[in-house]
N, C-alpha and C positions, 0 to 999 in steps of 0.2 A: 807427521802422520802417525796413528797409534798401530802398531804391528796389530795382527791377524790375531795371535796369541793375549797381546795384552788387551785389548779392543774386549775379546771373549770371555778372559778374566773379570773385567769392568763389570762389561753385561751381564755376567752370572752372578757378580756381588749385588748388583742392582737389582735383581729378580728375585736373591735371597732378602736383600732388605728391604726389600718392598712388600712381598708375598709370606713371610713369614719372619720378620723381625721381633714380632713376640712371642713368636714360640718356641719351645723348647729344641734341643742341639737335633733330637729324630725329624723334626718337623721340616727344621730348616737343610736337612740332609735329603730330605724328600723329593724340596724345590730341587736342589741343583740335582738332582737324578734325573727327574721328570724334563727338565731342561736338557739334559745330558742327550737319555733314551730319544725324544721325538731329534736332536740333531743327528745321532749314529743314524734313528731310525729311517728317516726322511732326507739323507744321503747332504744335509745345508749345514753350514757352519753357524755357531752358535749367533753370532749377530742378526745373521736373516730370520732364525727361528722366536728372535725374541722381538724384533722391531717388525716383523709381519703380522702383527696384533694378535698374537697367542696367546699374550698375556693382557688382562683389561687395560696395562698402563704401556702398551704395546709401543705407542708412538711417539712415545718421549724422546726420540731421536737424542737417544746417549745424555741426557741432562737430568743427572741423581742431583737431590738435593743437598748442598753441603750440610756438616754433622754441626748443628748448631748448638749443644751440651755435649757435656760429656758420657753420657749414655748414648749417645748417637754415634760418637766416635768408636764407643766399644764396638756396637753392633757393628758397623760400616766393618772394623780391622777383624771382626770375628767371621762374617761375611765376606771378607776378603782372603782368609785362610781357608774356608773352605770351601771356596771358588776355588784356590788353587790347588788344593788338594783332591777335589774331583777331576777339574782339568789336567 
């Protein structure tokens, strides 16, 4: 089973790569803020904020699609830095 922390991490990578993987490093700092804010906000830890369909790819229930090139993996580990660096 994925801890509460890495589960969060996951789901924050997945909401930056999905919602803002072409755009520049402010853009994609945005997502994970706005992810951030409505979870402090709204008193829920980040999995419920992001699979209670907040976001349009809401109910992907945890299934990112793997980085099939190598630009996909950048974004995925650059998305995944600052997932943990907000977290």
């Amino acid at each position: 089973m994925i801890a509460s922390t890495s589960l969060s991490i996951w789901l924050l990578t997945a909401a930056i790569c999905r919602e803002a993987s072409n755009q520049p490093l402010e853009g994609q700092i945005a997502v994970a803020q706005v992810v951030e804010t409505r979870s402090r906000l709204w008193h829920k830890p980040i999995p419920k904020i992001i699979n209670k369909a907040n976001f349009p790819w809401g109910g992907m229930k945890h299934k990112m699609p793997k980085a099939k090139n190598k630009i996909d993996q950048t974004i995925q580990l650059k998305a995944s830095m600052l997932a943990r660096a907000v977290l």
